[in-house]
C-alpha positions as CSV (number, residue, x, y, z in Angstrom):
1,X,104.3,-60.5,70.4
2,X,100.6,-61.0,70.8
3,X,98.1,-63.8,69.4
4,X,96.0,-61.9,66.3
5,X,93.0,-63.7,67.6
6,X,93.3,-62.3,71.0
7,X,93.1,-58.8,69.8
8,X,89.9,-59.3,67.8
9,X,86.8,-57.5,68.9
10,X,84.6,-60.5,67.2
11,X,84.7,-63.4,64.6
12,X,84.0,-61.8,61.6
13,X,85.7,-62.0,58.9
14,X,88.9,-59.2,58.6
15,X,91.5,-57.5,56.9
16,X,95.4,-57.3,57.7
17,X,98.2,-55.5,55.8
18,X,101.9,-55.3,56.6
19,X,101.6,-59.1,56.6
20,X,105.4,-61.3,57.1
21,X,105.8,-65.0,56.0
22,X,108.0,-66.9,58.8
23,X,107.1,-70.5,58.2
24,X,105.4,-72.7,55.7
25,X,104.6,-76.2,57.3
26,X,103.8,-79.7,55.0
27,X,101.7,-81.9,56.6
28,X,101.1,-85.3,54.5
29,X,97.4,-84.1,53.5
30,X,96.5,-81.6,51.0
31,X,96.7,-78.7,53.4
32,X,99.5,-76.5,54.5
33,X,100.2,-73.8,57.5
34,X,101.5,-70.8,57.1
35,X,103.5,-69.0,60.1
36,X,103.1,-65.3,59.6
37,X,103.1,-61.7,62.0
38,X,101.2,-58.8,61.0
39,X,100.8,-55.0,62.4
40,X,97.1,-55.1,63.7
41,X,96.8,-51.8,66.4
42,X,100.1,-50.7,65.4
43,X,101.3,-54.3,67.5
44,X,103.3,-57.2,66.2
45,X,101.0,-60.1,66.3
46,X,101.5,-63.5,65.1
47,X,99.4,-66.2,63.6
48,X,98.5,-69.3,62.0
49,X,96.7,-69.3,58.2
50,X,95.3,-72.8,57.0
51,X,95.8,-73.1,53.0
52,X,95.4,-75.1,50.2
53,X,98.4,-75.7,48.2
54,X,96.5,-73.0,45.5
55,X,96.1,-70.6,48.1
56,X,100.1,-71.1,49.2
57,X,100.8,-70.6,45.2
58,X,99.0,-67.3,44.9
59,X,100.4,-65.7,48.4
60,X,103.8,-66.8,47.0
61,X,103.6,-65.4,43.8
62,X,103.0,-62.1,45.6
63,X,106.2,-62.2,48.0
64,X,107.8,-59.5,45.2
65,X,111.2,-60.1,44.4
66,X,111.5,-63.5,46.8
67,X,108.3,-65.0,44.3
68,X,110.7,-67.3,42.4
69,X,112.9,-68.2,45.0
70,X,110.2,-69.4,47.4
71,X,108.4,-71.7,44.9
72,X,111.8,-73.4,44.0
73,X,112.3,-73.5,48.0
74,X,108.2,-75.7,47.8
75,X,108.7,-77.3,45.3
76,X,112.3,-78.8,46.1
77,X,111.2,-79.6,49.8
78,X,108.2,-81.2,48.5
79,X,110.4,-83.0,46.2
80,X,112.6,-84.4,49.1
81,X,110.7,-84.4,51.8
82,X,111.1,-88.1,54.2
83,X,109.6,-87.1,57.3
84,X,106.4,-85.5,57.6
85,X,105.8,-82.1,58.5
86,X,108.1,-80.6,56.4
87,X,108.9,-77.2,57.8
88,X,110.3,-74.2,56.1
89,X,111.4,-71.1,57.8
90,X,112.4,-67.5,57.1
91,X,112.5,-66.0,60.5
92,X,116.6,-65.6,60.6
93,X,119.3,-63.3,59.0
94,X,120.2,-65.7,56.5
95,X,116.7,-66.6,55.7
96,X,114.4,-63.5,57.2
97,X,110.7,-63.2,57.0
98,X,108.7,-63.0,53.7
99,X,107.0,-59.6,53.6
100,X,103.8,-59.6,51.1
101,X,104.3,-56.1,49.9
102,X,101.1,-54.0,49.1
103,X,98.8,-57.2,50.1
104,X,95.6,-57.3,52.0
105,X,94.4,-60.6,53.3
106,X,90.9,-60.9,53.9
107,X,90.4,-63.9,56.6
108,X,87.7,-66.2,58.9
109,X,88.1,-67.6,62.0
110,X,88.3,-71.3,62.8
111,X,86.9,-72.5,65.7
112,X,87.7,-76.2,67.3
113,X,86.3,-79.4,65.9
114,X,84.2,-80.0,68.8
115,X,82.1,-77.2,68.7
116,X,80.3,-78.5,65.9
117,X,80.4,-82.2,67.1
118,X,76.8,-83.7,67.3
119,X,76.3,-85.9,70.7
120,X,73.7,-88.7,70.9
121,X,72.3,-88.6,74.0
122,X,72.7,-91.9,76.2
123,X,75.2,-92.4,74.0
124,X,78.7,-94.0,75.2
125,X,81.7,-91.9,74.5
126,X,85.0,-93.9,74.2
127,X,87.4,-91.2,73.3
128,X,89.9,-90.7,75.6
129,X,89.7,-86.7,77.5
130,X,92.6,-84.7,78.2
131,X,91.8,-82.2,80.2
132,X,93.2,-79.2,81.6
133,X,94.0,-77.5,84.8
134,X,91.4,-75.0,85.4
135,X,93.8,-73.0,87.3
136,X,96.2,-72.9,84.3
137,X,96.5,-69.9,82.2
138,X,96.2,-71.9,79.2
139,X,92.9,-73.2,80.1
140,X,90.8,-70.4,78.8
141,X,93.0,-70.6,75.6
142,X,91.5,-74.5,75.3
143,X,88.0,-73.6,76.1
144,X,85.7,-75.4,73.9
145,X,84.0,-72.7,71.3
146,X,86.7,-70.0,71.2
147,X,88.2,-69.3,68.4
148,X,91.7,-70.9,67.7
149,X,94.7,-68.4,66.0
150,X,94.2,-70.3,62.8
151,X,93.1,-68.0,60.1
152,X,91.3,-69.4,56.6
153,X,92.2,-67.4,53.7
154,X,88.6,-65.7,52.4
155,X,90.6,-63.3,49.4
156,X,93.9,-61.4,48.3
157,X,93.6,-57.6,47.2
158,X,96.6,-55.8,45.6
159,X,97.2,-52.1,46.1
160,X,98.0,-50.6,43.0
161,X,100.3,-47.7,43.0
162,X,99.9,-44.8,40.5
């Protein structure tokens, strides 16, 4: 399974189809992460897509027949939730991926905090640098300006059927 970003030809904002929930991740903010493989150039990709807990509300609401049984899933995790993040997957054969059934997403890159970071020049910096082996095949992954596999949400469209 391939990263959806690395199969991009730019950053412009896309459509995908044939989209599969695997994961919905609770942070302790207002945000939430959704797990999720698509089809993209008839390969499986996977990805990341950053929502707001509207956003989550409207994708659920368009899981079909698994709608009602996913929000009860949110909204007794986020009832009984101790420990923070608060993970819930569908990615086995009890529990399998969510498909979104005759759903397009529309979605925008993200890119890491630090490319839009203003530095002072002369300026101390204090913050403490990890970096990484340049040799390492994760490296180029890291690189500061390139896009991370985090998708925002831009729009939902619905086929409709005759």
């Amino acid at each position: 399974m391939r990263r959806l970003i690395d199969a991009l030809a730019d950053d412009t904002d896309f459509f995908i189809e044939q989209v599969q929930l695997t994961a919905i991740v609770f942070d302790n903010s207002d945000d939430v992460t959704i797990w999720a493989t698509t089809f993209f150039d008839n390969e499986l990709h996977f990805f990341h897509l950053g929502l707001t807990f509207q956003q989550l509300d409207l994708l659920l609401r368009v899981a079909a027949e698994r709608a009602e049984a996913l929000q009860e899933d949110v909204a007794d995790a986020l009832a009984t939730v101790r420990d923070w993040p608060c993970l819930l997957e569908y990615n086995s054969e009890a529990n399998p991926p969510v498909p979104l059934p005759n759903v397009a997403l529309k979605l925008s890159c993200t890119y890491p905090a630090d490319l839009f970071e203003d530095e002072e020049e002369g300026e101390d910096d204090d913050t403490f640098d990890i970096s990484m082996n340049a040799d390492s095949e994760e490296a180029e992954e890291y690189e500061s300006g390139q896009p991370h596999n985090i998708f925002y949400l831009e729009d939902v469209f619905l086929r409709i059927e005759p």
